[in-house]
Each structure stands twice: as C-alpha cells, then as structure tokens.
N, CA, C and O of each residue as an XYZ file, in Angstrom:
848
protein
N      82.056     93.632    106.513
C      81.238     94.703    105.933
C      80.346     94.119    104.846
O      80.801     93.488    103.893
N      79.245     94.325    105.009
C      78.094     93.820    103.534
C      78.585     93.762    102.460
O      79.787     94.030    102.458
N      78.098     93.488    101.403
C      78.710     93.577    100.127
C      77.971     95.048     99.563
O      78.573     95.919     98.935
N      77.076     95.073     99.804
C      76.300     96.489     99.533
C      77.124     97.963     99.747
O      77.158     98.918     98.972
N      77.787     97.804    101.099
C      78.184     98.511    101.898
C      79.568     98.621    100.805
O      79.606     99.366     99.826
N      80.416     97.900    101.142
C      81.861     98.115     99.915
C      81.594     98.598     99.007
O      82.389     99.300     98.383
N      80.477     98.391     98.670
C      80.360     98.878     96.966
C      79.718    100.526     96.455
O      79.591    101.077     95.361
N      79.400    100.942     97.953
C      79.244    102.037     98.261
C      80.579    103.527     98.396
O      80.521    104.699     98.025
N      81.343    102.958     98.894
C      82.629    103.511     98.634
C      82.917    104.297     97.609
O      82.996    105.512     97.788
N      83.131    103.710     96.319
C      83.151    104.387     95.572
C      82.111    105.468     94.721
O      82.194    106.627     94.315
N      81.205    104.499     94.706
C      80.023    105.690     94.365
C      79.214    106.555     95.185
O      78.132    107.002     94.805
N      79.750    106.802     96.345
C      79.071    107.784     96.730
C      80.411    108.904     96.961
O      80.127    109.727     97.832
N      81.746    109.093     96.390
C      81.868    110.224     96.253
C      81.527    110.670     94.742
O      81.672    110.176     93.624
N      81.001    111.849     95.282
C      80.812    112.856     94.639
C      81.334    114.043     94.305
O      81.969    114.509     95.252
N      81.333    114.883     93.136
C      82.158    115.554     92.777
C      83.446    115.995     92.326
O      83.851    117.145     92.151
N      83.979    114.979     92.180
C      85.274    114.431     92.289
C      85.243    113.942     90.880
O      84.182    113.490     90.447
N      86.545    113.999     89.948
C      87.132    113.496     88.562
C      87.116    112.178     88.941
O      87.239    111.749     90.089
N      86.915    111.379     87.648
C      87.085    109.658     87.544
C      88.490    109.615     88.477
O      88.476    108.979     89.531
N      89.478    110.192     88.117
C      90.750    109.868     88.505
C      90.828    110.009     90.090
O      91.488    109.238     90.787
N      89.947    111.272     90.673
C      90.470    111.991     92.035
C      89.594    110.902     92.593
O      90.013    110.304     93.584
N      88.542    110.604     92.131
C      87.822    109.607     93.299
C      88.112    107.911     93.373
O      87.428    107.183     94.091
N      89.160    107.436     92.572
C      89.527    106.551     92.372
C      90.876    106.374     93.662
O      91.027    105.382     94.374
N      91.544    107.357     93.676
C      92.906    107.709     94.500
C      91.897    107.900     95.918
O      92.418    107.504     96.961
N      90.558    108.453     96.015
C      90.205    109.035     97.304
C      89.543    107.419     97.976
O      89.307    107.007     99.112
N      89.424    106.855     96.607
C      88.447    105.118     97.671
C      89.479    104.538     97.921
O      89.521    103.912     98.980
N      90.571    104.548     97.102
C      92.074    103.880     98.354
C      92.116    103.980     98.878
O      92.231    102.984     99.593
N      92.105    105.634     99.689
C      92.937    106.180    100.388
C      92.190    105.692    101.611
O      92.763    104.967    102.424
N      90.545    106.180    101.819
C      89.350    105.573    102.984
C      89.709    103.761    102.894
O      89.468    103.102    103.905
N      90.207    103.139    101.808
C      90.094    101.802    102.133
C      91.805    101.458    103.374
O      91.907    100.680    104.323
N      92.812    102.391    102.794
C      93.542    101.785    103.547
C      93.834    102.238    104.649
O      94.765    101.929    105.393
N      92.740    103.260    104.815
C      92.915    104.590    106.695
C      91.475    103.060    107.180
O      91.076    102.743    108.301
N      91.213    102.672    106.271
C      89.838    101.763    107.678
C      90.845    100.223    108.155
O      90.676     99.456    109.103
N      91.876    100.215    107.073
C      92.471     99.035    107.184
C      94.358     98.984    108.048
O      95.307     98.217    107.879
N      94.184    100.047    108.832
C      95.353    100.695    109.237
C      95.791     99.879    109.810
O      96.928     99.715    109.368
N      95.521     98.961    110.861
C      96.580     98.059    111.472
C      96.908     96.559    110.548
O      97.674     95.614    110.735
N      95.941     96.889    109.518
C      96.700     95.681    108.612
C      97.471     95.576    108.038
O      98.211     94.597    107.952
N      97.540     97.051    107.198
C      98.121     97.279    106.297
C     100.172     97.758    106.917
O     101.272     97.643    106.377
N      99.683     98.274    108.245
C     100.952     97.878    109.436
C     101.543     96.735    109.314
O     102.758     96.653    109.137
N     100.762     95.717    109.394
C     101.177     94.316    109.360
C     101.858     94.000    107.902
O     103.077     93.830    107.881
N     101.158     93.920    106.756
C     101.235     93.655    105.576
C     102.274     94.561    105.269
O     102.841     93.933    104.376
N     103.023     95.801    105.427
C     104.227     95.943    104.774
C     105.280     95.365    105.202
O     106.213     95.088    104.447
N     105.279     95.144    106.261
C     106.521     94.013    106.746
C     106.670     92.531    106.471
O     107.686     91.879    106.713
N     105.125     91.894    105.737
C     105.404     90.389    105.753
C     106.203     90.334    104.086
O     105.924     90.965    103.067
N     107.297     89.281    104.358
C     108.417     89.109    103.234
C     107.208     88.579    101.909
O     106.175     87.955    102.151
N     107.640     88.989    100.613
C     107.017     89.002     99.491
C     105.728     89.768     99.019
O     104.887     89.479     98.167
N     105.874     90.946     99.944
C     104.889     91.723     99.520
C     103.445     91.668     99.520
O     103.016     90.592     99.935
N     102.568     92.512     99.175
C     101.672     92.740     99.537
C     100.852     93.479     98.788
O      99.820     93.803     99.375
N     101.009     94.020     97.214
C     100.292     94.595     96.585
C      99.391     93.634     95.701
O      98.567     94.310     95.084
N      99.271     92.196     95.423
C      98.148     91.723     95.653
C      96.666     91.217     96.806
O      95.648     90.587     96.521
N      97.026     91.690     97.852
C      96.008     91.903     98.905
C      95.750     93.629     98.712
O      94.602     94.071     98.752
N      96.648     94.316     98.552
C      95.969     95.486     98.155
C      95.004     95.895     96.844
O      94.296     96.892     96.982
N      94.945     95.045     95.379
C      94.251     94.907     94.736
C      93.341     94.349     94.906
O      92.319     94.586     94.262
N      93.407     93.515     95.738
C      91.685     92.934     96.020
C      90.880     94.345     96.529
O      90.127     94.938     95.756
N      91.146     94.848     98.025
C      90.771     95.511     98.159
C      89.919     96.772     98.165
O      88.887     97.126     98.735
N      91.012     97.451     97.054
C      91.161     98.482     96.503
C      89.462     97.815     95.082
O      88.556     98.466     94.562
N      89.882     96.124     94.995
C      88.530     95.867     93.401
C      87.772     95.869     94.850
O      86.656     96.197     94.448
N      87.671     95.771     95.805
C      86.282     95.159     96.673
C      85.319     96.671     96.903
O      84.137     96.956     96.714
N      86.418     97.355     97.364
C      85.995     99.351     97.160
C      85.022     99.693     95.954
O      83.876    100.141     96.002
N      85.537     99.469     95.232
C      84.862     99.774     93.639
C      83.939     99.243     92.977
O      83.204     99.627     92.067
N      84.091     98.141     93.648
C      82.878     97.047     93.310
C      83.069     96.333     92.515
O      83.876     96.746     91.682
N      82.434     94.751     92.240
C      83.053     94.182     91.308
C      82.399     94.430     89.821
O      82.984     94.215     88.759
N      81.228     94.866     89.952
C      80.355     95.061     88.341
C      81.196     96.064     87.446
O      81.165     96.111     86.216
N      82.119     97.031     88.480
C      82.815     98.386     87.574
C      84.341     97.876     87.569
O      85.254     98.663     87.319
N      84.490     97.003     87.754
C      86.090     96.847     87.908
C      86.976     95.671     87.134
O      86.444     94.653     87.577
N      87.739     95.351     86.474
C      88.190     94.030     85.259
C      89.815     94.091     86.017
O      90.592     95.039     86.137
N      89.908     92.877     86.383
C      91.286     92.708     86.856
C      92.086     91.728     85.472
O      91.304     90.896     85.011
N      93.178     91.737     84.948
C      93.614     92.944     84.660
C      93.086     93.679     83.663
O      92.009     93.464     83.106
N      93.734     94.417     83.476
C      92.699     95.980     82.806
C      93.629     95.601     80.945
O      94.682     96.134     80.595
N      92.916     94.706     80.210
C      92.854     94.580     79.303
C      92.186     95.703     77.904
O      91.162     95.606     77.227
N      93.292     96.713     77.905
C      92.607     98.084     77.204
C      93.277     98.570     75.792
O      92.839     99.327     74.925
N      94.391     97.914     75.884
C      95.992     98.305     74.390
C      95.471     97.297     73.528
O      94.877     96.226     73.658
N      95.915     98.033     72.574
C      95.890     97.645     71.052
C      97.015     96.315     71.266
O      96.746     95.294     70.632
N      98.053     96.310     71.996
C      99.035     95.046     72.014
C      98.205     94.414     73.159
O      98.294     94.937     74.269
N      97.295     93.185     72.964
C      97.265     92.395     73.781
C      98.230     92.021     74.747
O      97.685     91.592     75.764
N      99.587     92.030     74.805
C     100.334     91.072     76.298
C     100.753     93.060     76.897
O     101.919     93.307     77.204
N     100.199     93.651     76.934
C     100.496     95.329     77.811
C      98.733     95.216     78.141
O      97.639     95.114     77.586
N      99.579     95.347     79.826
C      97.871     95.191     80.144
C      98.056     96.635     81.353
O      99.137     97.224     81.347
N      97.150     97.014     82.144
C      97.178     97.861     83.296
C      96.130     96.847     84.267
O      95.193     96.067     84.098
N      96.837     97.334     85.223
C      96.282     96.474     86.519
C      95.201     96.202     86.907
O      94.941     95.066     87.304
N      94.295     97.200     86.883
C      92.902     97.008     86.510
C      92.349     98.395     85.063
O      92.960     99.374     84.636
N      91.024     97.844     84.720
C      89.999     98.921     84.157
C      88.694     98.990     84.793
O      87.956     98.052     85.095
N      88.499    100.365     84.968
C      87.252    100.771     85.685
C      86.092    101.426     84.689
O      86.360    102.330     83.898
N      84.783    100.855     84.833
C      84.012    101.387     83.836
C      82.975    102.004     84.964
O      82.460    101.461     85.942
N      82.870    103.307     84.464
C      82.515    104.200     85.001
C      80.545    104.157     84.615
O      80.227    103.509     83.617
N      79.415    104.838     85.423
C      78.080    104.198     85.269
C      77.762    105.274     83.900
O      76.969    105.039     82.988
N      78.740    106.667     84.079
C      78.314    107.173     82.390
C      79.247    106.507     80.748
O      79.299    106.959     79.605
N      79.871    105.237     81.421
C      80.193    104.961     80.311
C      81.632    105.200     80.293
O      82.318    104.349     79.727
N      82.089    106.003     80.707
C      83.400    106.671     80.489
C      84.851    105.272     81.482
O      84.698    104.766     82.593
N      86.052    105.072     80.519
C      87.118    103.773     81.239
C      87.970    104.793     81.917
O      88.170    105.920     81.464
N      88.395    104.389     82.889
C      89.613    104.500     83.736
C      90.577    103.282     83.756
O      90.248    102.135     84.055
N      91.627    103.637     83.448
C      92.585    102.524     83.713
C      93.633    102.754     84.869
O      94.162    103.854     84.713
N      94.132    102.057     86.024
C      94.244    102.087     86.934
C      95.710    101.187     87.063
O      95.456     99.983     87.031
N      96.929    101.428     87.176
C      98.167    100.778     87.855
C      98.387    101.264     88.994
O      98.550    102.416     89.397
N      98.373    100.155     89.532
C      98.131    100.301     91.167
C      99.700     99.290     91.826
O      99.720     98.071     91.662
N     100.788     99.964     92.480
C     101.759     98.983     92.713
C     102.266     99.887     94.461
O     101.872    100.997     94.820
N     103.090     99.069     95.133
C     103.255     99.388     96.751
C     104.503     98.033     97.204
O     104.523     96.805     97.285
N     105.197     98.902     97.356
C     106.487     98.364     98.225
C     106.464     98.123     99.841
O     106.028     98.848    100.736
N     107.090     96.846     99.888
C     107.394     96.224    101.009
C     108.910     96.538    101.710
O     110.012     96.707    101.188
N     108.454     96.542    103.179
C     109.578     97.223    103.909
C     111.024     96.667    103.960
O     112.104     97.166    104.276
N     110.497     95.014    103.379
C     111.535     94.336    103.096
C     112.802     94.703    101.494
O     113.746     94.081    101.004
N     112.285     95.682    101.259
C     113.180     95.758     99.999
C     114.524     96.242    100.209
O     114.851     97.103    101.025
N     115.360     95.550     99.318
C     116.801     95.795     99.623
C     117.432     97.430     99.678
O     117.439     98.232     98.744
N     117.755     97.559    100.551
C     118.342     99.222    100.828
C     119.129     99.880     99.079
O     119.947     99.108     98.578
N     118.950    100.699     98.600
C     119.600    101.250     97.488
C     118.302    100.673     96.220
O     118.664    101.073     95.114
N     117.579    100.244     96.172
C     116.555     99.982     95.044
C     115.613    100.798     95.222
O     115.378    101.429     96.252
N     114.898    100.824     93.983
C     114.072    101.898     93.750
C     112.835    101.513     92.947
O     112.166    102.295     92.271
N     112.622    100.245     93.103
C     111.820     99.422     91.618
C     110.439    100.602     91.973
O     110.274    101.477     91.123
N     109.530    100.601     93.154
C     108.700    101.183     93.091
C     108.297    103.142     92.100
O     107.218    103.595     91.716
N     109.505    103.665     92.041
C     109.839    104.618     91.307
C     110.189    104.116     90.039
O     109.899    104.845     89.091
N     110.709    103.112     89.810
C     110.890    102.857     88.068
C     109.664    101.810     87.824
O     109.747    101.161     86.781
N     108.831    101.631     88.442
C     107.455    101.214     88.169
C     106.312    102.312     87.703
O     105.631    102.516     86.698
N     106.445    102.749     88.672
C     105.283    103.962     88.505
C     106.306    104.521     87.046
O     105.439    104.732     86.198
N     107.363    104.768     86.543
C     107.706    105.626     85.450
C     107.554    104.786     84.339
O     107.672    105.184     83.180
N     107.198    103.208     84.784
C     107.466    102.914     83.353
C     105.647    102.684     82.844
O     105.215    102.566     81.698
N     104.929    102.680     84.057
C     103.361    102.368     83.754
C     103.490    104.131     83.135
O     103.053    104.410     82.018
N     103.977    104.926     83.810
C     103.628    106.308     82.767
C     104.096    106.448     81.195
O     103.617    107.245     80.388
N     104.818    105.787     81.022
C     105.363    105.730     79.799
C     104.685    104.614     78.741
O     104.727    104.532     77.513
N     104.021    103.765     79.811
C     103.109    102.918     78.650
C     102.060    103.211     78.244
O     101.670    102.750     77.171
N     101.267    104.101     79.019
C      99.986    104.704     78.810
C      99.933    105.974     77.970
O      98.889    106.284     77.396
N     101.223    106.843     77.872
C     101.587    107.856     77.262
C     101.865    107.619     75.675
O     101.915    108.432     74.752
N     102.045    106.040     75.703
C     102.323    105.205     74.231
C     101.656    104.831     73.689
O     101.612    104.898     72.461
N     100.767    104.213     74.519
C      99.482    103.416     73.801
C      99.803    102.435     72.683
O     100.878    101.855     72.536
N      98.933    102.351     72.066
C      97.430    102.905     71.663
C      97.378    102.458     72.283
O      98.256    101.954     72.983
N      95.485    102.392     72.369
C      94.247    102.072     73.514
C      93.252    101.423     72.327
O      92.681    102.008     71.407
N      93.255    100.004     72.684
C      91.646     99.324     71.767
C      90.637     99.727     72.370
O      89.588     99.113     72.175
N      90.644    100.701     73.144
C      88.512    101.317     73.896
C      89.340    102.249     73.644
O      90.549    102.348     73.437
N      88.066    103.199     73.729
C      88.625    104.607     74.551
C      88.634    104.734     75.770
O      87.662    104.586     76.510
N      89.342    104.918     75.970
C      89.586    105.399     77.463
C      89.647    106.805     78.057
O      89.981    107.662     77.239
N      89.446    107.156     79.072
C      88.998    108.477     79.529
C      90.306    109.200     79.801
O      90.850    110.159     79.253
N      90.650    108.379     80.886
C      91.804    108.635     82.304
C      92.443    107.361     82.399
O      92.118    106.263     81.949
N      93.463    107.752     83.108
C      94.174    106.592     83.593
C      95.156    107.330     84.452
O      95.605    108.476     84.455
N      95.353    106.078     85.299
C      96.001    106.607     86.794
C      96.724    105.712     87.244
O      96.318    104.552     87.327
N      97.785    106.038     87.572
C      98.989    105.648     88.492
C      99.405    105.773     89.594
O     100.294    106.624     89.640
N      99.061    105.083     91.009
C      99.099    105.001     92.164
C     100.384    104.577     92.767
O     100.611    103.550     92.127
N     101.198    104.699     93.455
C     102.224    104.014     94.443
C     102.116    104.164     95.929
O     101.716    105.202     96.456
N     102.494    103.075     96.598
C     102.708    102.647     98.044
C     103.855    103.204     98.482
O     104.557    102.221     98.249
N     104.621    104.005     98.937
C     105.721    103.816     99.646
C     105.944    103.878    100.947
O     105.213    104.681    101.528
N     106.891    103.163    101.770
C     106.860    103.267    102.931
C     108.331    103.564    103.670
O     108.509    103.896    104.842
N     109.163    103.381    102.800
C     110.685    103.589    102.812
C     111.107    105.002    102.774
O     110.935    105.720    101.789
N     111.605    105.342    103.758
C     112.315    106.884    103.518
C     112.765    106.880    102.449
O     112.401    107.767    101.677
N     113.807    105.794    101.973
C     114.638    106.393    100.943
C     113.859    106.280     99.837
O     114.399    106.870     98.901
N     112.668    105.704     99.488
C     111.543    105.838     98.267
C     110.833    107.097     98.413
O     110.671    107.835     97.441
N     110.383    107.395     99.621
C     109.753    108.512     99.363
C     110.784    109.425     99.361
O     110.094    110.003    100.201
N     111.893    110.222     99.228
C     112.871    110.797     99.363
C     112.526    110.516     97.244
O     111.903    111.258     96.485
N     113.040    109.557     97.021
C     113.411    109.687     95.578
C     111.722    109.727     94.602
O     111.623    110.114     93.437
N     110.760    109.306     95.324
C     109.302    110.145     94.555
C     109.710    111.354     94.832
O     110.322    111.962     93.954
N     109.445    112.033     96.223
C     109.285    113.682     96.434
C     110.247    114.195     95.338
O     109.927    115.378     95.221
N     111.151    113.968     94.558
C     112.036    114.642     94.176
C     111.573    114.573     92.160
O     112.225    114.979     91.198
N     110.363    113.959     92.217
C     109.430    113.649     90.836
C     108.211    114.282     91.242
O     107.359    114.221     90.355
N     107.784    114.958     92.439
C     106.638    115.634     92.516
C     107.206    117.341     91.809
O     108.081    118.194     91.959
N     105.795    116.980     90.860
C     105.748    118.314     89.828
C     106.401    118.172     88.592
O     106.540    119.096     87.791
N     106.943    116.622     88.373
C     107.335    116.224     87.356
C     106.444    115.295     86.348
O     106.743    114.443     85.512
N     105.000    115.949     86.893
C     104.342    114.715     86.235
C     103.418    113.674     87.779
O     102.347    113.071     87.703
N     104.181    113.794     88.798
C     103.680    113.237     90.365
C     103.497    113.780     91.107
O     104.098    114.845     91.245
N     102.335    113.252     92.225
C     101.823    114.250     92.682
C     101.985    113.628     94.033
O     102.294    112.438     94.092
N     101.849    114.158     94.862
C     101.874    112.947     96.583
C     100.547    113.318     97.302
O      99.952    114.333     96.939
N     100.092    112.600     98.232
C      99.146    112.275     98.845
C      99.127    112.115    100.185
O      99.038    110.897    100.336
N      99.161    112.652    101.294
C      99.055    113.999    101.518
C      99.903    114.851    101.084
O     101.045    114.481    100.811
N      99.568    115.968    100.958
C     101.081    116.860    100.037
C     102.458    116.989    101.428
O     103.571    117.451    101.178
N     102.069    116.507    102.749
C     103.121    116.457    103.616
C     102.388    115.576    104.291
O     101.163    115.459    104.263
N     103.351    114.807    105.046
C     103.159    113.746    106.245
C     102.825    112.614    106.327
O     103.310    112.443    105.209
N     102.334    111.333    106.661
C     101.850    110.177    106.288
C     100.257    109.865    105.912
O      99.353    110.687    106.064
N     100.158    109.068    105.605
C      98.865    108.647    105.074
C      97.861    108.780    106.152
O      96.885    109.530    106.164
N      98.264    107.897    107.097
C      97.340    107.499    108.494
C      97.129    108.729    109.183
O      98.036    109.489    109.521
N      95.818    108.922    109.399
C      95.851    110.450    110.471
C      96.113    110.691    111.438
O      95.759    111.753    111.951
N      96.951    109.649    112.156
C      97.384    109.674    112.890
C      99.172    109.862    112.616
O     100.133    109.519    113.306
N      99.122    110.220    111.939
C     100.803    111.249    110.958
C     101.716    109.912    110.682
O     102.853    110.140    110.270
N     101.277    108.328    110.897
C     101.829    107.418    110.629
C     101.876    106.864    109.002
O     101.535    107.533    108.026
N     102.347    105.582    108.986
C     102.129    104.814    107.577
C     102.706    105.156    106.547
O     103.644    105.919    106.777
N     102.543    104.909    105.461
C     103.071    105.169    103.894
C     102.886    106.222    103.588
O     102.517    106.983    104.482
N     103.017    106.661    102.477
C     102.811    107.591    101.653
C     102.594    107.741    100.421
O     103.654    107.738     99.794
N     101.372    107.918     99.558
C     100.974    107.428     98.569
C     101.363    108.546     97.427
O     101.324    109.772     97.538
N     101.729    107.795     96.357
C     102.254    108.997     94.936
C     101.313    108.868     94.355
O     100.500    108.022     94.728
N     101.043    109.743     93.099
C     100.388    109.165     92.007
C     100.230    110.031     90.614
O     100.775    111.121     90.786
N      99.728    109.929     89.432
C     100.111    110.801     88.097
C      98.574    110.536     87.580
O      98.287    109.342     87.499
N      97.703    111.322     87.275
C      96.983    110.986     85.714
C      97.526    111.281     84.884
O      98.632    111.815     84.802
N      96.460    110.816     83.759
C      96.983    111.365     82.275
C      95.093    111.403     81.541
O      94.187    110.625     81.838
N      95.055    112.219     80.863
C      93.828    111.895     80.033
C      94.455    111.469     78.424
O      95.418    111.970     77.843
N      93.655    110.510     78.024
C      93.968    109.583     76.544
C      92.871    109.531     75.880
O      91.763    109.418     76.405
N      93.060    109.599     74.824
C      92.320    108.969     73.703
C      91.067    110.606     73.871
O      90.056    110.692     74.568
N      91.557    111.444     73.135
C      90.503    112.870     74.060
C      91.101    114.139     72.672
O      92.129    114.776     72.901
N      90.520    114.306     71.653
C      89.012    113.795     71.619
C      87.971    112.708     70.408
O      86.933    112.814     69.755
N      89.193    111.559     70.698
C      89.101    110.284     69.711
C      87.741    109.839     69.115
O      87.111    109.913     68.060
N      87.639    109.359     70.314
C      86.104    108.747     70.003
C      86.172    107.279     69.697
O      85.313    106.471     70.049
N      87.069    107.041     69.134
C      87.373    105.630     68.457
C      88.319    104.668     69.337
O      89.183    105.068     70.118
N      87.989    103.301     69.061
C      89.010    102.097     69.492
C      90.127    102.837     68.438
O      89.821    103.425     67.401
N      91.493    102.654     68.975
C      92.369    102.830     68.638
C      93.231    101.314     68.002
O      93.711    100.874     69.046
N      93.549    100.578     67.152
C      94.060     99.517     66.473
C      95.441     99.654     66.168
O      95.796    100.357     65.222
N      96.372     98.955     66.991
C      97.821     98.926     66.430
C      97.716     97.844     65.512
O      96.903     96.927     65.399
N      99.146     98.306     64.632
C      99.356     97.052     63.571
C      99.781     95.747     64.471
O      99.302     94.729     63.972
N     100.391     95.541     65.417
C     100.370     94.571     66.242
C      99.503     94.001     66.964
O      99.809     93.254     67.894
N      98.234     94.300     66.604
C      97.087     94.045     67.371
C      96.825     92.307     66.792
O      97.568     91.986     65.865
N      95.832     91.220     67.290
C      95.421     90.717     67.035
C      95.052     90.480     65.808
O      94.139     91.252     65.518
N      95.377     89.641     64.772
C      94.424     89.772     63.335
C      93.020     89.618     62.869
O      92.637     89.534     61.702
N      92.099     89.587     64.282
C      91.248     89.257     64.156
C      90.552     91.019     64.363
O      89.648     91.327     63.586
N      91.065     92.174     65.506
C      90.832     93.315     65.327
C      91.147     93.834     64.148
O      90.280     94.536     63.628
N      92.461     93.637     63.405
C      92.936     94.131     62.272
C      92.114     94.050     61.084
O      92.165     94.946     60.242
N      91.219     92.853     60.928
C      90.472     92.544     59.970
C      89.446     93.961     60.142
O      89.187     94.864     59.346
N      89.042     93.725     61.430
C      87.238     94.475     62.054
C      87.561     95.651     62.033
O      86.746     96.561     61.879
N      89.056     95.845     62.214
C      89.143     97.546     61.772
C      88.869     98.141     60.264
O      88.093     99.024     59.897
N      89.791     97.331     59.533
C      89.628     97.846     57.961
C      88.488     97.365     57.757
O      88.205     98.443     57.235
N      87.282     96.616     57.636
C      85.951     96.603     57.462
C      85.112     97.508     58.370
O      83.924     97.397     58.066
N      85.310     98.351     59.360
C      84.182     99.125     59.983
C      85.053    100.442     60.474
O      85.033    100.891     61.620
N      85.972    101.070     59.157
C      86.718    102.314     59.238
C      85.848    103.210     60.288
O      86.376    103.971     61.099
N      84.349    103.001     60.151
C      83.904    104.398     60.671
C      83.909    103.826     62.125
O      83.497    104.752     62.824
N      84.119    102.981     62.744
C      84.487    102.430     64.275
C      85.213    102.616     64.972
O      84.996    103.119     66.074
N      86.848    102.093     64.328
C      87.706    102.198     64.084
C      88.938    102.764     64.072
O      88.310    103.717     63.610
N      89.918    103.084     64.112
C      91.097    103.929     63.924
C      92.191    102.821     63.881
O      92.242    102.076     64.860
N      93.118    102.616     62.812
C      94.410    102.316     62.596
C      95.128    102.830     63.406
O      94.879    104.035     63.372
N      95.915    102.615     64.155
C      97.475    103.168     64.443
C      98.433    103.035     63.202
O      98.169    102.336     62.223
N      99.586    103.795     63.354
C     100.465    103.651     61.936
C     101.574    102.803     62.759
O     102.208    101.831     62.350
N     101.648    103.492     64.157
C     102.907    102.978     64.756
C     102.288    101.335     65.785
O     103.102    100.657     66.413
C-alpha cells in the first residue's frame, strides 16, 4: 500500500473523538490484515510489537512518537503519543495476547488495569487530551475475565462476537480517560528531571508543580 495511502487511514475518519477514531484505525487495520494476524497469534513470543508498527503505519508517522514519552517521571512511558493536526495529545497503550499463553494467566487483564491506573496518576509533562487503552484478546478464558470489567471502566469491541466480520478472531477491549482538562499547563512532578524542575519554578506561568 503507498505510503500516502496508510496515512490516510486515520485522517480521514471523521467525526469521531481523538479516542473513538484511534480504536476505529485499528480496528480497519487488523479486519485488512485478517489472515495475518490468524497467523501471528499463534507464533510463540508474541506479537504485539508487529502490531505497533502497524497500528504507527495507520496513523502515520509525522502524528505518532513511539514510545509515548508524556509523565512528569521520565522511566513511565505509554506506548505511543499521538499529536493530533489541532494540536490536541492522545496517549495510546496498546498491548494483545498470544494464544500461546499459559492456561490460568491473565497478564493481558492486569495490563490493561495497570496502564489505567498509571494514567489516572499521572502527572502528565504536556497536556494531554485523552488517552486510551486498547487490548487483544483471543483466549476464551481472557475474554471471559475482560467481559466481566465491561462497565467497569471497559468497554469491548464489538459489544458481541469477534472482531473479523466474518464472526471470527479476537476481541478487542478498551477504556479512555480524559486528563489534564481543564489544565492548560505541563504538569511537573517533584521527581521529574532537574532540569524541568528548574524551568518550572522560573516560568510559573507555563508551568504547574505537582505536590505529589
């Protein structure tokens, strides 16, 4: 496919929240990529870095920062950040389980809960708009233990049946959150870098301290 063409994906939906059209260029990237993505949940060690390429090739590369370098603590990062053409960030954790995972685990559910709990914590050195949390599942017994977090904060994708329209494949979860609303400001933890810490207390009106 052109490079023109990929990069079309995302910006031509329309109407749609930063967040909803972010979940909707997955969703067209991995219904065009259906017999791969067949393939790719079964090969041993996974597969959610070929799905991040992807998913950055959809979006394009001018709007997209792998990883999504956005917290006041430099080593907490999100998987990617998306900068939107009015300006406005999306931050994006994007994670998907392989069929190979050991029967009784659940990492993909205590993934997605713990990216919700980091973004819910922050701070945020930009502002950020949105941020969104995506999951892969393909395991009965994963989707069995998401469905049972939808309306807890998760939402599923299709609200019944599989991904593929052809009633096959995974089944995708996912949560926003809106942050930093109605800030305005880089947000600065005391753990931040000392080099932000300085640029904060010299340009207060920029700025914002965290206490915590």
């Amino acid at each position: 496919m052109p490079h023109s063409a990929t990069r079309s994906v995302y910006s031509s939906l329309t109407g749609l929240s930063a967040a909803e059209a972010l979940i909707e260029t997955l969703v067209q990237r991995l219904r065009a990529h259906q017999s791969s993505v067949e393939e790719a949940i079964h090969i041993p060690g996974g597969w959610q870095g070929w799905l991040h390429l992807e998913f950055a090739i959809a979006v394009g590369h001018s709007r997209i920062h792998r990883p999504g370098y956005a917290f006041a603590e430099s080593a907490v990062t999100t998987d990617c950040k998306v900068s939107r053409p009015d300006g406005k960030r999306v931050t994006v954790d994007l994670k998907c389980e392989s069929a190979q995972e050991w029967p009784g685990q659940s990492r993909l559910a205590n993934a997605m809960e713990y990216d919700m709990v980091k973004v819910e914590n922050g701070p945020f050195m930009y502002d950020v708009h949105q941020t969104v949390g995506i999951g892969v599942a393909c395991r009965d017994e994963t989707i069995e233990t998401l469905d049972a977090m939808v309306g807890k904060g998760l939402k599923r994708y299709p609200q019944k049946g599989r991904l593929f329209e052809d009633g096959t494949g995974p089944v995708l979860f996912y949560w926003t959150l809106e942050v930093n609303q109605p800030l305005g400001k880089p947000v600065i933890s005391p753990n931040a870098p000392a080099m932000l810490i300085e640029r904060a207390k010299s340009e207060p009106e920029k700025y914002k301290m965290s206490t915590t």
